[in-house]
OpenMM code with the backbone's topology and positions (N, CA, C; nanometers):
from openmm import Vec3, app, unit

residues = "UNK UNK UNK UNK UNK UNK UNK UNK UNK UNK UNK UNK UNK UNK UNK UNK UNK UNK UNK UNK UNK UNK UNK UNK UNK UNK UNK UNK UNK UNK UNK UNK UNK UNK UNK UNK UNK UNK UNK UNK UNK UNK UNK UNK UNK UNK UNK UNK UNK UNK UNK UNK UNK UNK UNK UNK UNK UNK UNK UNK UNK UNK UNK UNK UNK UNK UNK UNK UNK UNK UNK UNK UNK UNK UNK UNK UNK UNK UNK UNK UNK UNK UNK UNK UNK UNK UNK UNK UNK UNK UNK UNK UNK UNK UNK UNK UNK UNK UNK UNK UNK UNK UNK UNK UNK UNK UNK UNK UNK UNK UNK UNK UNK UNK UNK UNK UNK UNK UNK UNK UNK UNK UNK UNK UNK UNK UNK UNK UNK UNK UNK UNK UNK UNK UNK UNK UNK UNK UNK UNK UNK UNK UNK UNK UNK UNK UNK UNK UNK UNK UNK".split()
positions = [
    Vec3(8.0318, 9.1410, 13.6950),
    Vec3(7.9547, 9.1860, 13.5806),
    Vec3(7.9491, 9.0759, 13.4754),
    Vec3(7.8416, 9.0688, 13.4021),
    Vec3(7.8353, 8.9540, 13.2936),
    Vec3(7.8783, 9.0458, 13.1697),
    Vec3(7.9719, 8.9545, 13.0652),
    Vec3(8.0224, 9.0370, 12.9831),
    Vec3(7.9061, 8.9348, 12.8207),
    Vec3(7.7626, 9.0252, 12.7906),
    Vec3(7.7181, 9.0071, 12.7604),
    Vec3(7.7516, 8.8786, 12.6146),
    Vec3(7.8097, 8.9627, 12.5175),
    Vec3(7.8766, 8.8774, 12.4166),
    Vec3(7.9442, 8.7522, 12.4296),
    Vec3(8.0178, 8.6976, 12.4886),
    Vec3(8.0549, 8.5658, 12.5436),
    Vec3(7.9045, 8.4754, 12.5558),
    Vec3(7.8723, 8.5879, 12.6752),
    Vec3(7.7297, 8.4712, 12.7540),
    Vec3(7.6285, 8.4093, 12.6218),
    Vec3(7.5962, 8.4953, 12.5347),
    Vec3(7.5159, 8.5019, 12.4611),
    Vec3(7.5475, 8.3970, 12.3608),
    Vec3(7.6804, 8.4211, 12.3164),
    Vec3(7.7658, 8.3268, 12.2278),
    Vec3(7.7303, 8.1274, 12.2649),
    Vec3(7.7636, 8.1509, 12.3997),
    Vec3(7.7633, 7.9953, 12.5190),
    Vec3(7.5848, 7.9794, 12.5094),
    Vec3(7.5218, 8.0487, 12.5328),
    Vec3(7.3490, 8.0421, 12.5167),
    Vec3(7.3279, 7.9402, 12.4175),
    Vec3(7.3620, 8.0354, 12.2560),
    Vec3(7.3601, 8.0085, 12.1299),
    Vec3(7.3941, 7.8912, 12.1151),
    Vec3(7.5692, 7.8499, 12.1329),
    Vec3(7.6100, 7.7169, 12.1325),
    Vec3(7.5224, 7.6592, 12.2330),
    Vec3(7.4914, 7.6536, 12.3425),
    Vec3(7.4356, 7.5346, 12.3984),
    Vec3(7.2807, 7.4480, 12.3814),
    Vec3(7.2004, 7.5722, 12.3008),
    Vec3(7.0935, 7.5195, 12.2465),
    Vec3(7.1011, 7.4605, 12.0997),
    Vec3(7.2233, 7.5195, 12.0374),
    Vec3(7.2208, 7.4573, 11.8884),
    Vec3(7.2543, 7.2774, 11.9636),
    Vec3(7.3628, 7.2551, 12.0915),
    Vec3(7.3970, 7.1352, 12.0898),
    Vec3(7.2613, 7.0411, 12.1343),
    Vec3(7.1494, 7.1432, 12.1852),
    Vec3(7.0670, 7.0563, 12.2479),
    Vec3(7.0056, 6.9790, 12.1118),
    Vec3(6.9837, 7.1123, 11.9965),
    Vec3(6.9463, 7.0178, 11.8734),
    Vec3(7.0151, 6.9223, 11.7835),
    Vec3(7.1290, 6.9241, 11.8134),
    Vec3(7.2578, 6.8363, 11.7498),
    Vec3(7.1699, 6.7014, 11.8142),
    Vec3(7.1802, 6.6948, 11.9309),
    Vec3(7.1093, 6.5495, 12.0077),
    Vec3(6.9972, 6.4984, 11.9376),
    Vec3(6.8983, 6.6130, 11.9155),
    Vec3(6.7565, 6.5353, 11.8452),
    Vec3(6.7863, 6.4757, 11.6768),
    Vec3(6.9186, 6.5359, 11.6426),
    Vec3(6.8981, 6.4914, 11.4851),
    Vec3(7.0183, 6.3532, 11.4840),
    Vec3(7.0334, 6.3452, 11.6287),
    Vec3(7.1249, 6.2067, 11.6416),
    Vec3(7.0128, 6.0935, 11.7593),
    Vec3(6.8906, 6.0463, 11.7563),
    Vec3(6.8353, 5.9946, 11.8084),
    Vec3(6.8635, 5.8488, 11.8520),
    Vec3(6.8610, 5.8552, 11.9759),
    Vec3(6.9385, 5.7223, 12.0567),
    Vec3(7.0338, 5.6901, 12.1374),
    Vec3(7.1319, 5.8006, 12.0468),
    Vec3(7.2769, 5.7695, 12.0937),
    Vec3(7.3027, 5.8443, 12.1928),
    Vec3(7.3586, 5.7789, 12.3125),
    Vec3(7.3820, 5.8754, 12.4408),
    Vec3(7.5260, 5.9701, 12.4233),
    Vec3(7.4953, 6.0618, 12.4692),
    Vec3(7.6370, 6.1656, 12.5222),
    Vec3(7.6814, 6.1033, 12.5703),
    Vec3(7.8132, 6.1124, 12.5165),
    Vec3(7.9356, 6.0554, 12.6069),
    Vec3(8.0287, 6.1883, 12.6918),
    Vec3(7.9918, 6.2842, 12.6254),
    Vec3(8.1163, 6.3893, 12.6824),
    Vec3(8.0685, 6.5320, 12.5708),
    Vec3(8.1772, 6.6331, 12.6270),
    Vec3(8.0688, 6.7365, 12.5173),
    Vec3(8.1781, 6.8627, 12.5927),
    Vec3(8.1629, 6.9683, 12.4866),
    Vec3(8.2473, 7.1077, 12.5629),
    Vec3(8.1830, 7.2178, 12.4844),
    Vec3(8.1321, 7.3509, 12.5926),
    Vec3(8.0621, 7.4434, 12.5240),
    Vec3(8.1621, 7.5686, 12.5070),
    Vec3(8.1865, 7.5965, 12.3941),
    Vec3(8.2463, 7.7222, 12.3986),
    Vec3(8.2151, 7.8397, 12.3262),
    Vec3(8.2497, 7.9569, 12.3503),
    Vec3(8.2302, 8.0665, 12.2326),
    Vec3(8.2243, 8.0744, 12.1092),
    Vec3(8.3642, 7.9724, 12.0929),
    Vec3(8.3814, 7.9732, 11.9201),
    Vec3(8.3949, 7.8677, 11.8808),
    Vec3(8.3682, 7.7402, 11.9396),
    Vec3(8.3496, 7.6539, 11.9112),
    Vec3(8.3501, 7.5362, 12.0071),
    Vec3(8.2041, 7.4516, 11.9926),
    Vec3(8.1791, 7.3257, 12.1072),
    Vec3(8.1357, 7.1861, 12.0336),
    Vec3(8.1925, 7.1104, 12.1039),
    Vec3(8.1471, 6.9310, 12.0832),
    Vec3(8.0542, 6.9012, 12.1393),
    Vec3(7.9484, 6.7645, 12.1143),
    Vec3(7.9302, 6.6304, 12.1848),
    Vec3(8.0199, 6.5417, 12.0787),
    Vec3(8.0146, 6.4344, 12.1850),
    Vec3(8.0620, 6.3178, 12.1818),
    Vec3(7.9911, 6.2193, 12.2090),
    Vec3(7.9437, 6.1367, 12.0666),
    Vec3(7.8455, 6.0521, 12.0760),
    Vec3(7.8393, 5.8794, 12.1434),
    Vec3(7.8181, 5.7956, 12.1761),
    Vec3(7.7935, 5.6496, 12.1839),
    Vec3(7.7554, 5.5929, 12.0215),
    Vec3(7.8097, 5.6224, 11.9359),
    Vec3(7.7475, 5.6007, 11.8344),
    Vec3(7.8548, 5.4996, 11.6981),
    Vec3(7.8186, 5.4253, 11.6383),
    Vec3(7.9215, 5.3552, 11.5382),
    Vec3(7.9671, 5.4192, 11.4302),
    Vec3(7.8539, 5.4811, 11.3534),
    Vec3(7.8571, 5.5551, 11.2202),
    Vec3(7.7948, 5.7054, 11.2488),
    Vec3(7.8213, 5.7807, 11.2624),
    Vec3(7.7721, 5.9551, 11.2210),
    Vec3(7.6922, 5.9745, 11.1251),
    Vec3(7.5909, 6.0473, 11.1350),
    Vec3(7.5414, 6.1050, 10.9569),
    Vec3(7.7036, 6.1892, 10.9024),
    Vec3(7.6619, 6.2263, 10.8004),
    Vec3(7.7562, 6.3160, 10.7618),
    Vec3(7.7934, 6.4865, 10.8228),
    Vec3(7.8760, 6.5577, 10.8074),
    Vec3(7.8991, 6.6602, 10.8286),
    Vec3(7.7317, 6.7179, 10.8018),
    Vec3(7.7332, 6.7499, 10.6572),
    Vec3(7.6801, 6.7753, 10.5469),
    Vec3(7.4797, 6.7936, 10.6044),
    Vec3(7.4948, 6.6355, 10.6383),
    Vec3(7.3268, 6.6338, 10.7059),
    Vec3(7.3229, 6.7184, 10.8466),
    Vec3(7.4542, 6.7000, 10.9255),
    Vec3(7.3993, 6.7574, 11.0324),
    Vec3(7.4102, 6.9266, 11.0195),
    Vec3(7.4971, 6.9603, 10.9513),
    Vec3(7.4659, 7.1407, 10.9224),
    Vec3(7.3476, 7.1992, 10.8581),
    Vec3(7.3195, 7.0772, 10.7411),
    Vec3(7.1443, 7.1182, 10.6695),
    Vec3(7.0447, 7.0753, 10.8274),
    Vec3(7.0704, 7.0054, 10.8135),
    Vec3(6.9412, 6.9588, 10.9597),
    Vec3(6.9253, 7.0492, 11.0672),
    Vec3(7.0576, 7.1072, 11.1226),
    Vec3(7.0401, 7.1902, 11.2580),
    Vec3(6.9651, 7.3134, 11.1925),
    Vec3(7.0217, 7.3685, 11.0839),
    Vec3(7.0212, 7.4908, 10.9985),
    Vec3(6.8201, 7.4773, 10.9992),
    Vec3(6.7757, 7.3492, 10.9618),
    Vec3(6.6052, 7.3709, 10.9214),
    Vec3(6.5603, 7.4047, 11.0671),
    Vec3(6.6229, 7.3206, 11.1529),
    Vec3(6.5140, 7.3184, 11.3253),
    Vec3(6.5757, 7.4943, 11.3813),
    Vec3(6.7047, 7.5418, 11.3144),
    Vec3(6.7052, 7.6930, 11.4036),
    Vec3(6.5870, 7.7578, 11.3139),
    Vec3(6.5967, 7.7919, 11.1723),
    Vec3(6.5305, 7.8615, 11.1206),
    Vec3(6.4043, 7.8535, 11.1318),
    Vec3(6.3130, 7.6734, 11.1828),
    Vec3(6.2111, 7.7287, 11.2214),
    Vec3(6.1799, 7.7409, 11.3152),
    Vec3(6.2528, 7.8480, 11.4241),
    Vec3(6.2214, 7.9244, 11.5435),
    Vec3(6.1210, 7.9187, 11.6263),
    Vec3(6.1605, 7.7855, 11.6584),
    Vec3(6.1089, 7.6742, 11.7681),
    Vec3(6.1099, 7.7488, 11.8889),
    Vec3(6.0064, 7.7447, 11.9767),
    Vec3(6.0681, 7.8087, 12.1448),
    Vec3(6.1480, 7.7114, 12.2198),
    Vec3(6.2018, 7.8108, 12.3286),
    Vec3(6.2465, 7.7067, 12.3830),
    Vec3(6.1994, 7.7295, 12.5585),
    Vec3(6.1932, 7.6135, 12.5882),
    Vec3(6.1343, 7.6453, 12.7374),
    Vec3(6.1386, 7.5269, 12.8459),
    Vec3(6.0706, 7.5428, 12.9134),
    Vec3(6.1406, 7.4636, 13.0899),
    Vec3(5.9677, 7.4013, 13.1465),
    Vec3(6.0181, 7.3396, 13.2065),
    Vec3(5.9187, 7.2863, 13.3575),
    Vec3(6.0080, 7.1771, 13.4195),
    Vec3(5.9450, 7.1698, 13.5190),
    Vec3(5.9999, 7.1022, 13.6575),
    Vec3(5.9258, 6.9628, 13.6922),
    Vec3(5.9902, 6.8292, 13.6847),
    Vec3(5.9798, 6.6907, 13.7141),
    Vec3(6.0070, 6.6808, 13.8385),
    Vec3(5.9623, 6.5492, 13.8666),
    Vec3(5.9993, 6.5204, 14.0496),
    Vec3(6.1071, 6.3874, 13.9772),
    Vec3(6.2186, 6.4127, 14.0789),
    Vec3(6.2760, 6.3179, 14.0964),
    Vec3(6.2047, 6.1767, 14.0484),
    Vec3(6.0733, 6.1092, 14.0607),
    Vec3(6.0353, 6.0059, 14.0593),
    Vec3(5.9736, 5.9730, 13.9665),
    Vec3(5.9854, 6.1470, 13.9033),
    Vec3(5.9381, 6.0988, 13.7062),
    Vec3(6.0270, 6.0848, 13.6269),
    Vec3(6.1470, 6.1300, 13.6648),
    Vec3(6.2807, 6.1041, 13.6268),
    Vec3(6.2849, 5.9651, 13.6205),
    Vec3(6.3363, 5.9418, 13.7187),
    Vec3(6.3033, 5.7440, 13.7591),
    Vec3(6.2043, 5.6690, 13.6364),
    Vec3(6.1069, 5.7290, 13.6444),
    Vec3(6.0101, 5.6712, 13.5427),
    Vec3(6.0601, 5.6498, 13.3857),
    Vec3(6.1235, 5.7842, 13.3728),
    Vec3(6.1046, 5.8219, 13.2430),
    Vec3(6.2640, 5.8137, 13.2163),
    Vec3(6.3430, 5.7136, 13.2350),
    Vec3(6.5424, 5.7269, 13.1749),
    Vec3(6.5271, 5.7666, 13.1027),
    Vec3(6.4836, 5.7291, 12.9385),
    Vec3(6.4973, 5.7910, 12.8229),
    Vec3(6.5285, 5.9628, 12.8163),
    Vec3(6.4772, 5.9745, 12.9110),
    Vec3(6.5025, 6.1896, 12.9000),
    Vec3(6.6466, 6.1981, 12.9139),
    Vec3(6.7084, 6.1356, 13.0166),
    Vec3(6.8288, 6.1483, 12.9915),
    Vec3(6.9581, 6.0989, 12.8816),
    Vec3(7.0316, 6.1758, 12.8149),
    Vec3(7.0679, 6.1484, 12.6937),
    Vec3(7.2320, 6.0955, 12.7823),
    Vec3(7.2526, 6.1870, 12.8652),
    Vec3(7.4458, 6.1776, 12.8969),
    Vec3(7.4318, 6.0133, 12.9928),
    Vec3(7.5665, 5.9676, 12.9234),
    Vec3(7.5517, 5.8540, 12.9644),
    Vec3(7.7188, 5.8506, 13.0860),
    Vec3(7.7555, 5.9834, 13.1305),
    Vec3(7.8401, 5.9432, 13.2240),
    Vec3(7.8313, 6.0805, 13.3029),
    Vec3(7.7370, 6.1262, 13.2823),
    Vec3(7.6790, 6.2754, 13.4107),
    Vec3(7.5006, 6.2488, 13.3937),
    Vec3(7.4569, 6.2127, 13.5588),
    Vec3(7.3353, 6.2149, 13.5661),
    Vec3(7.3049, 6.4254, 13.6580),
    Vec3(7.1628, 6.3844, 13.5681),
    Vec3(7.1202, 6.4536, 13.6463),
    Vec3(7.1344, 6.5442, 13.8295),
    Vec3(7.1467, 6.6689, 13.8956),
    Vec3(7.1867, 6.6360, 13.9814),
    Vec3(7.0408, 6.6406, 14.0708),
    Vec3(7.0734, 6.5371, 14.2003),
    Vec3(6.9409, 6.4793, 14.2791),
    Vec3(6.9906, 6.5688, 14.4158),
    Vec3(6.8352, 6.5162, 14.4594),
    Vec3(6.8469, 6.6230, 14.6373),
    Vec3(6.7870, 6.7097, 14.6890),
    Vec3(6.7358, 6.7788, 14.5331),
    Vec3(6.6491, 6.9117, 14.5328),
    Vec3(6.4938, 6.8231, 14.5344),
    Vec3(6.4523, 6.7360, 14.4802),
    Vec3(6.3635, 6.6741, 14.5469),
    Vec3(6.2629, 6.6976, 14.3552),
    Vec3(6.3463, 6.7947, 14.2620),
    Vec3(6.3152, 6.7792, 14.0905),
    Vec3(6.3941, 6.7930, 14.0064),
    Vec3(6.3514, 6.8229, 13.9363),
    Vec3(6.4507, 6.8002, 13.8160),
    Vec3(6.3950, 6.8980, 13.6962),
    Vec3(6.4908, 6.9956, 13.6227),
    Vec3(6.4551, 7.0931, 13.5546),
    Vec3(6.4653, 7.0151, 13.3980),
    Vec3(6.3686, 7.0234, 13.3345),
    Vec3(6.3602, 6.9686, 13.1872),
    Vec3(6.3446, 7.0900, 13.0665),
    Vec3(6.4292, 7.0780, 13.0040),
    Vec3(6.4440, 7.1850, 12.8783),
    Vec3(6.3713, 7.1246, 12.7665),
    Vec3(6.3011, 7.2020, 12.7057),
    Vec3(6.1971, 7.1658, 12.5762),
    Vec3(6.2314, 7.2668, 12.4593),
    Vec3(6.2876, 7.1842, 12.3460),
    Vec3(6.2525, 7.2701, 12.2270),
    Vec3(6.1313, 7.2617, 12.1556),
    Vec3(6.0768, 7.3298, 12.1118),
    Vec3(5.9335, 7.2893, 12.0320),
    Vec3(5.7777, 7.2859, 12.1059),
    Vec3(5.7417, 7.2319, 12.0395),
    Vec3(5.5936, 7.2467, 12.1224),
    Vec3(5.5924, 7.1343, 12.1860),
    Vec3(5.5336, 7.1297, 12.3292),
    Vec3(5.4962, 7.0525, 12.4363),
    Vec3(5.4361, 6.8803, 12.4081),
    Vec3(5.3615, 6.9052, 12.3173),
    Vec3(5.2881, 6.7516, 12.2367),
    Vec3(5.4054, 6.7245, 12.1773),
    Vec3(5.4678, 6.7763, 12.1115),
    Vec3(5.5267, 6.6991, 12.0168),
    Vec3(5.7055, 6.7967, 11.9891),
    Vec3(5.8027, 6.8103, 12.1400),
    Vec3(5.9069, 6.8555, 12.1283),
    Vec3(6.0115, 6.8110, 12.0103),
    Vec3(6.0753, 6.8968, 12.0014),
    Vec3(6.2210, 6.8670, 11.8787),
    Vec3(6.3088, 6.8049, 12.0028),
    Vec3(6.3372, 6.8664, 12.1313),
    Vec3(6.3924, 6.8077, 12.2210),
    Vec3(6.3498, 6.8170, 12.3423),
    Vec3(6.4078, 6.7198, 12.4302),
    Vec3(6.3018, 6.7268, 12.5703),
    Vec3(6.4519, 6.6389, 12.6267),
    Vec3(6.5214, 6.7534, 12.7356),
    Vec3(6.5638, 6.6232, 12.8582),
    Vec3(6.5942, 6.7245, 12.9701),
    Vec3(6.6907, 6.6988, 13.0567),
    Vec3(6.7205, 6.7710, 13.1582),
    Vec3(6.8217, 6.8247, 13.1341),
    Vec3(6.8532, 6.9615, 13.1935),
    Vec3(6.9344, 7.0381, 13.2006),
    Vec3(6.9185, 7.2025, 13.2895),
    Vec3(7.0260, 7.2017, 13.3294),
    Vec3(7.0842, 7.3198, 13.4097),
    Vec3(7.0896, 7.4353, 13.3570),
    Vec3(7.1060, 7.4368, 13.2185),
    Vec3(7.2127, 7.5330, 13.1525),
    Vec3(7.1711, 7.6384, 13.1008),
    Vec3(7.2030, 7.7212, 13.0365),
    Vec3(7.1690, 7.9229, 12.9847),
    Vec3(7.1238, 7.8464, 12.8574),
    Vec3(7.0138, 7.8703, 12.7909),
    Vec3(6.9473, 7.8782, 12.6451),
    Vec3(6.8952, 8.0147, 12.6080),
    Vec3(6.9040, 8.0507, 12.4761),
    Vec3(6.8478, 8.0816, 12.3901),
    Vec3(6.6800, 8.1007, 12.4444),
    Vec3(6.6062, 8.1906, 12.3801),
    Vec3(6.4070, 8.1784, 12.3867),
    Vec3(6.3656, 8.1277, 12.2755),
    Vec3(6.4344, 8.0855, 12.1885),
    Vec3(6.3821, 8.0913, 12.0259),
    Vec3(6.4873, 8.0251, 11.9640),
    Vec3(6.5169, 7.8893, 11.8607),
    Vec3(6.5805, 7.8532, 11.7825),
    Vec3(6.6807, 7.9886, 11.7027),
    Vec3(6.5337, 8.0676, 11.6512),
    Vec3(6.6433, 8.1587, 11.5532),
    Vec3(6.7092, 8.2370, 11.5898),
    Vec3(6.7155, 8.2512, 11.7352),
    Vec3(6.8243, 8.3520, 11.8174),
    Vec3(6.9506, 8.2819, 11.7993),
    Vec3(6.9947, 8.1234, 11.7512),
    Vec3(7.0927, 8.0550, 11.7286),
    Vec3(7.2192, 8.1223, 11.6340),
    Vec3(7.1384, 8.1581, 11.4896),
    Vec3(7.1923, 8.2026, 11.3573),
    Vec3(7.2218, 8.0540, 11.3261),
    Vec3(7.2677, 8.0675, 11.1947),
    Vec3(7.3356, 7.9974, 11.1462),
    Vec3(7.4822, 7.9323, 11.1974),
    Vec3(7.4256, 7.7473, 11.1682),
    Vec3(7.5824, 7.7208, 11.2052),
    Vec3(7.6485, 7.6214, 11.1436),
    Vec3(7.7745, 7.5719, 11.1742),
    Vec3(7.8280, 7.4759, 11.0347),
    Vec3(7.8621, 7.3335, 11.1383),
    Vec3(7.8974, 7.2014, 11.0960),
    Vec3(7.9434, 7.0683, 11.1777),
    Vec3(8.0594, 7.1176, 11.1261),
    Vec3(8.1505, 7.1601, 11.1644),
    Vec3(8.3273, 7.1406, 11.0683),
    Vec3(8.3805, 7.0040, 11.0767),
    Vec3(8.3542, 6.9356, 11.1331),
    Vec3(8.4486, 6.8198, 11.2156),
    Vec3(8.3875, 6.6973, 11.2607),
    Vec3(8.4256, 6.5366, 11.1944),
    Vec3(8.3725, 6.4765, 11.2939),
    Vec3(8.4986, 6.3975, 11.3047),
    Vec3(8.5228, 6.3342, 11.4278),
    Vec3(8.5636, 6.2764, 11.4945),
    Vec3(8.5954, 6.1407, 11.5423),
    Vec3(8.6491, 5.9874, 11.5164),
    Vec3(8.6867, 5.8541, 11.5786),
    Vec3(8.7481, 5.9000, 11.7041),
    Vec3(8.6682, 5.8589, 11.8000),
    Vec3(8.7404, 5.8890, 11.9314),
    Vec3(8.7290, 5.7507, 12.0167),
    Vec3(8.7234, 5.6296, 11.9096),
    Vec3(8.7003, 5.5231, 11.9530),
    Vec3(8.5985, 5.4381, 11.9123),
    Vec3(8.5933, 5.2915, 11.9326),
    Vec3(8.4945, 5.2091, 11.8925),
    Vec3(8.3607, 5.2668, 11.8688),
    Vec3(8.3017, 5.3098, 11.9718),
    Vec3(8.2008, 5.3652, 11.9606),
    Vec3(8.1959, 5.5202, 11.9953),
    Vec3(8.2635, 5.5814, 12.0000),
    Vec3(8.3057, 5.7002, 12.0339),
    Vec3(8.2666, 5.8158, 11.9060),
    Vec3(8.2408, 5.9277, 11.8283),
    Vec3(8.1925, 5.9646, 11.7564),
    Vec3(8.1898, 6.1465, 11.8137),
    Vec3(8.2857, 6.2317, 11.7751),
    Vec3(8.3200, 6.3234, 11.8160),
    Vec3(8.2748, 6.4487, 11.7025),
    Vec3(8.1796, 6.5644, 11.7329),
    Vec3(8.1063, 6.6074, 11.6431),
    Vec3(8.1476, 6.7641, 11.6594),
    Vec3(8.2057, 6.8563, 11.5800),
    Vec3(8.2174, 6.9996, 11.6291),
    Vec3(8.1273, 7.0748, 11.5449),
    Vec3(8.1183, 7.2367, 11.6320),
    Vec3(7.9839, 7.3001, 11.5752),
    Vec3(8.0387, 7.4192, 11.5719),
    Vec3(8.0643, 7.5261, 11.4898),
    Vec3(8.0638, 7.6670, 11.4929),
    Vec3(7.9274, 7.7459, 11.4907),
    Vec3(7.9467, 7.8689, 11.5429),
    Vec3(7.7950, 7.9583, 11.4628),
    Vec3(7.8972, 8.0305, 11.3824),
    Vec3(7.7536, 8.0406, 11.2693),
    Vec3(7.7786, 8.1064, 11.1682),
    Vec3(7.7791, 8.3083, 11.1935),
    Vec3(7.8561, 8.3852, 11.1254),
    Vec3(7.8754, 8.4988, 11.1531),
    Vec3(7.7595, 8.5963, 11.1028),
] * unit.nanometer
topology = app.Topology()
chain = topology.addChain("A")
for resn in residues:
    res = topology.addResidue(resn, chain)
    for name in ("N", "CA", "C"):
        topology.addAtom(name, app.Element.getBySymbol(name[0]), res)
């Protein structure tokens, strides 16, 4: 049985992290953990914005209740296109012959666009509100970012 509240919770967190990525542009995932009550990425990055920007920033892209949605790449647009992929030490997985791409926003002009597997949200504002509590030196370039939702 799926024990709804958890799942929903992991949904929530995993699309707020997809937008954590777009308001950090460039910097690849290094590592990342989704949880109920609280999940990381872990950036490639030197300097962080502040706490401060990234809780106002996520807070504008949930509230304006962006969709969120899917289509399917071939393997060889993948190839084409690296930039979609953000994680810089888990690729994509190959074999299936495509590749599933998650989109926040509208199609011309997404808030985010890469690949992924994972349970989302239909809508930014299904997120709620959420806070950065935490950032992180986890090394030279290392840059460790935590996210609660808000209650």
């Amino acid at each position: 049985m799926l024990d709804w509240g958890p799942r929903h919770r992991h949904m929530r967190m995993h699309t707020a992290l997809h937008l954590l990525c777009s308001l950090i542009p460039g910097a690849g995932v290094t590592g990342g953990q989704i949880g109920a009550e609280r999940s990381r990425l872990d950036f490639d990055l030197a300097t962080p914005p502040t706490k401060e920007f990234l809780t106002e920033g996520l807070n504008v892209l949930i509230a304006a209740d962006h969709a969120v949605g899917e289509r399917w790449i071939s393997e060889a647009e993948l190839d084409e296109n690296p930039g979609l992929v953000r994680t810089l030490s888990v690729q994509p997985p190959r074999g299936a012959g495509r590749i599933r791409l998650v989109r926040i926003g509208e199609e011309a002009a997404p808030v985010d666009l890469q690949p992924c597997g994972g349970t989302h949200v239909r809508r930014t504002a299904e997120i709620g509100r959420v806070e950065v509590t935490k950032l992180e030196n986890k090394g030279k370039q290392n840059r460790r970012v935590y996210l609660v939702l808000g209650e």
